[in-house]
N, C-alpha and C positions, 0 to 999 in steps of 0.2 A: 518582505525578504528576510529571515534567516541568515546571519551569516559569521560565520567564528573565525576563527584566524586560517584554516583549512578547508572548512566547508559550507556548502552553500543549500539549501532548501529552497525552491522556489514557492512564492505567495499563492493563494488559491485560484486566481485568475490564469499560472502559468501550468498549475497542476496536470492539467486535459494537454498540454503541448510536453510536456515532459513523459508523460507516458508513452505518449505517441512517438517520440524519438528515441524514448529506450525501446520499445517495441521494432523499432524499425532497425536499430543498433544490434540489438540480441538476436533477430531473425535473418540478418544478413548474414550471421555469421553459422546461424545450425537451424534447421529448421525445426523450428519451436512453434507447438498450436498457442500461442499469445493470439486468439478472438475475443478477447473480452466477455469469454461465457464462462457462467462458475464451475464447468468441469476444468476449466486452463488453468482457475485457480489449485490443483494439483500439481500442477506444472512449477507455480509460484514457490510452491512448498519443496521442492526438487530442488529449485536452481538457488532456494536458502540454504537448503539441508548443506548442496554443493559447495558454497560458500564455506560455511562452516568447516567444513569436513578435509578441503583445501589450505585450509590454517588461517584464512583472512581475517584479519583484525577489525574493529568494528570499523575505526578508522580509514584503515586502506579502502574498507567496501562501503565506505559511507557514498558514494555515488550511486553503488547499484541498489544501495539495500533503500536510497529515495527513490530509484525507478521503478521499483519492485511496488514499494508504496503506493506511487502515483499509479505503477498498474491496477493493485488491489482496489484504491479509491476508485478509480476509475471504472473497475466492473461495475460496482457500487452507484453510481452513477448512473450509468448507462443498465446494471438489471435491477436497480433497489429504488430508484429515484432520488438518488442523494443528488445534493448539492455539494460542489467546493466549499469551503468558507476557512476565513482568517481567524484563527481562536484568539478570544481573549487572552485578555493578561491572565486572569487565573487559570483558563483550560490550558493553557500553555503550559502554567507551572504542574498541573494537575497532571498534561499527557505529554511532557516532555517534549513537544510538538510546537509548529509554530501555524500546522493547517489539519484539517480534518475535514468531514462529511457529515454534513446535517440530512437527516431523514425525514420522513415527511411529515411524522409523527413530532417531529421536532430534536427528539434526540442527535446527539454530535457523538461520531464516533473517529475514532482513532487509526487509519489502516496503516499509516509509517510507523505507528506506535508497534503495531501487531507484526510487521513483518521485521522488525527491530529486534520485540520479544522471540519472535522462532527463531532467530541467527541467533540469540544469546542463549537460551534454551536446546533449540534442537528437538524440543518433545510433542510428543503427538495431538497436548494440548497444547498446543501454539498452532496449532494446522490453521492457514488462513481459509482453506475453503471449508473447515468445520466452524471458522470463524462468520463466513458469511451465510452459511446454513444455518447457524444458530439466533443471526440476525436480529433485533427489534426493529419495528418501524419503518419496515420496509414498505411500499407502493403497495395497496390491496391490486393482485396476481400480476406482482413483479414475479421477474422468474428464477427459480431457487434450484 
C-alpha cells in the first residue's frame, strides 16, 4: 500500500478490483466502451485529455488518474499477459510508482506512470494506447 497524507494507491493484488470499480463508477454515470480492448484505450486518452482541460489538479485527480491506471494496467493484463506486481525499492524510485506490470518477457512497465505523464503533458506522445501498441514483451498473438 502506497499512502501519503492525502492519497492512496493500492498494492498489486488490489489492482484488478480497483479497476473494476472505477470501470463500474465511470459507466454508471455515461456510457463509456471501458471493455478492456486496446481500442477503449482511446477513450483512456479522452477522459485524461478531459481531466486536464477541466483545470484538475494532479492532486484533486489523484483518484481517477490511479483508476485510469489500474484500467491501463489492466488491459495489459488481460490483452498482453502482464502480471500485477509490487515494485521494488528502486523501481519505485525509478517510476515514481508503487506497482506496475511485469511482462512475459520479464520486462516491468509503468501504466500509472503513463497515464500520470498524459494528464501532465497532454501530448500526442503520451497516448496511452500508442503506448500499448508500441509495447515490449508482450504474450506471442496477445492482441494489439
Amino acid at each position: 500500500m502506497n499512502s501519503g497524507a492525502d492519497t492512496y494507491t493500492p498494492d498489486a493484488r488490489d489492482m484488478r478490483a480497483c479497476a473494476t470499480a472505477f470501470v463500474t463508477r465511470v459507466t454508471a454515470r455515461h456510457r463509456l466502451p471501458l471493455d478492456y480492448s486496446v481500442a477503449s484505450l482511446r477513450v483512456v486518452d479522452f477522459l485524461v485529455d478531459g481531466l486536464r482541460k477541466g483545470g484538475a489538479d494532479r492532486e484533486r485527480a489523484h483518484d481517477t488518474l490511479v483508476g485510469l491506471g489500474a484500467y491501463v494496467g489492466e488491459v495489459m493484463v488481460r490483452r498482453a499477459g502482464a502480471v500485477w506486481v509490487d515494485l521494488d525499492e528502486r523501481q519505485r524510485a525509478w517510476f515514481g510508482q508503487p506497482v506496475g506490470v511485469r511482462m512475459p518477457d520479464g520486462r516491468v512497465w509503468n501504466p500509472l506512470g503513463k497515464v500520470v505523464n498524459r494528464f501532465a503533458s497532454g501530448g500526442p506522445e503520451d497516448s496511452l494506447r500508442t503506448f500499448y501498441l508500441t509495447l515490449h514483451g508482450r504474450a506471442r498473438g496477445a492482441a494489439a
